[in-house]
C-alpha positions as CSV (number, residue, x, y, z in Angstrom):
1,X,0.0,0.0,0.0
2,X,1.1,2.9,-1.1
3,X,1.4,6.4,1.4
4,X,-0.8,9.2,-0.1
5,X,0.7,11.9,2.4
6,X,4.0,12.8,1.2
7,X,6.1,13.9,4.3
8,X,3.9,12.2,6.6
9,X,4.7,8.2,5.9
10,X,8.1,6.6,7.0
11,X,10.3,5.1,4.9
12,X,10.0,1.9,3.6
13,X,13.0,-0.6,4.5
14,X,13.2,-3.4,1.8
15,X,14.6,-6.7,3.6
16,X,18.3,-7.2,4.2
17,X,20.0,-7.4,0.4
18,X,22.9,-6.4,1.9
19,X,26.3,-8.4,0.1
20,X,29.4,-8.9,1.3
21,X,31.7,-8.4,-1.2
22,X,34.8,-10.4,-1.4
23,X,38.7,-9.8,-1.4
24,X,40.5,-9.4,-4.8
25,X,44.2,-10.5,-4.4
26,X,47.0,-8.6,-6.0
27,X,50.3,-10.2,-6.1
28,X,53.5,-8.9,-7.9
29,X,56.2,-11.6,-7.8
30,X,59.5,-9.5,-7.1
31,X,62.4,-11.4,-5.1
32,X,64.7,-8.5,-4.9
33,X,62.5,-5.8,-3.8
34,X,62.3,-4.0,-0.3
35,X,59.0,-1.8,-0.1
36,X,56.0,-2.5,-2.9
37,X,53.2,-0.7,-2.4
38,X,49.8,-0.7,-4.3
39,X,48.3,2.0,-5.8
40,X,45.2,3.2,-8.9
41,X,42.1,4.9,-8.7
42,X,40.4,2.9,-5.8
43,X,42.1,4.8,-3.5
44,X,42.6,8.0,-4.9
45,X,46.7,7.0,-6.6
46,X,47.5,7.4,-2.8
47,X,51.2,5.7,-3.2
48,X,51.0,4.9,0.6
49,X,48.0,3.7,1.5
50,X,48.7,0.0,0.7
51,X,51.8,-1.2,1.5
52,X,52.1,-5.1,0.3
53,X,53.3,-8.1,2.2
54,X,56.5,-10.0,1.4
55,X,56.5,-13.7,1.4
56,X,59.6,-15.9,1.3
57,X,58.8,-16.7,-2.1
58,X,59.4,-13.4,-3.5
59,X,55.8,-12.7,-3.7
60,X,54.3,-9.3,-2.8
61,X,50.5,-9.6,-1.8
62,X,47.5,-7.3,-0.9
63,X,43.9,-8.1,-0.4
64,X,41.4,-5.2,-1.3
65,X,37.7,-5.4,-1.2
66,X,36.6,-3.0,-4.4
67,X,33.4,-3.1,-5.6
68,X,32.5,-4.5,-9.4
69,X,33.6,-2.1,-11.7
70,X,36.7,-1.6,-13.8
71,X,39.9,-0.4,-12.3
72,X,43.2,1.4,-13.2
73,X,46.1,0.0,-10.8
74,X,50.0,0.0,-10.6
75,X,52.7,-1.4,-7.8
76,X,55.4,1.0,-6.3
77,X,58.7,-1.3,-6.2
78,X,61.3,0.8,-4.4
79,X,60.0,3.8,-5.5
80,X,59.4,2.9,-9.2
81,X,56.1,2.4,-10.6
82,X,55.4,-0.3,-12.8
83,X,52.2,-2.6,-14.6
84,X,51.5,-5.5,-13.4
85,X,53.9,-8.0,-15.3
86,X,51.4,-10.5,-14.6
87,X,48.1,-8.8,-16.1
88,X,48.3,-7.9,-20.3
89,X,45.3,-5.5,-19.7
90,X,46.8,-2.3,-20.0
91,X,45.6,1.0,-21.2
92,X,47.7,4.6,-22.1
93,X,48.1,7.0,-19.5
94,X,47.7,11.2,-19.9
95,X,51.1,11.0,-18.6
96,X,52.6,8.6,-21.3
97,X,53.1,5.6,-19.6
98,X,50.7,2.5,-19.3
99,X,48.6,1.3,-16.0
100,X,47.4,-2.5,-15.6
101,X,43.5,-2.3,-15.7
102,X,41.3,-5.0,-13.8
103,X,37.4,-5.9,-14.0
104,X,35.5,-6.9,-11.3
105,X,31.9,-8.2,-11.7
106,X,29.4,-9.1,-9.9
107,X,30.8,-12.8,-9.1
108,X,32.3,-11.0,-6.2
109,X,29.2,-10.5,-4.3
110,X,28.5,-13.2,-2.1
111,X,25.1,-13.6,-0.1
C-alpha cells in the first residue's frame, strides 16, 4: 500500500540485500624488492596507502575489497612504478606511460 501523504509516511525498509563483497588478491612476484606498495584509482593513486606483504617466495600480496567495476592500478617497487607483469590488460596514461586495468563483476558478491 502505497502512502498518499507525502512527508507524513516513513520510509520503507526493503529486507536485508545487503552483500558482502569479497577480497580481490594482487600479487607482484618480485624477489629482490624491499617496499612494494599498491596504488590506482580505488584509493585516490595514494602511493601509501597499501603497502604489500612480502613472502619468502618473492611474492608481494595485498587483499582489497573493491566493488564491481573496472579499475586502473600499478605497484610501487622501491619507489618505481610499474604494470602489473602478470596482467596484459593495459591501457595509455595522460602522462605517457601504461597502467594495468582490472574488472570486477558481480561474481564478487556473495550472499
Amino acid at each position: 500500500m502505497a502512502c498518499k501523504k507525502p512527508g507524513k509516511c516513513a520510509p520503507q525498509t526493503k529486507k536485508n540485500s545487503k552483500r558482502k563483497i569479497a577480497s580481490t588478491e594482487f600479487i607482484l612476484h618480485a624477489p629482490d624488492a624491499g617496499k612494494v606498495f599498491l596504488t590506482g584509482d580505488f584509493n585516490n593513486w595514494n602511493p601509501e596507502e597499501f603497502s604489500m606483504r612480502k613472502f619468502k617466495n618473492g611474492d608481494h600480496t595485498k587483499k582489497l575489497k573493491l566493488k564491481p567495476g573496472r579499475y586502473e592500478y600499478q605497484f610501487i617497487v622501491d619507489g618505481n612504478w610499474w604494470t602489473d607483469p602478470a596482467n596484459p590488460n593495459r591501457i595509455s596514461t595522460e602522462f605517457g606511460s601504461e597502467n594495468s586495468v582490472i574488472a570486477i563483476g558481480e561474481e564478487v558478491y556473495q550472499q
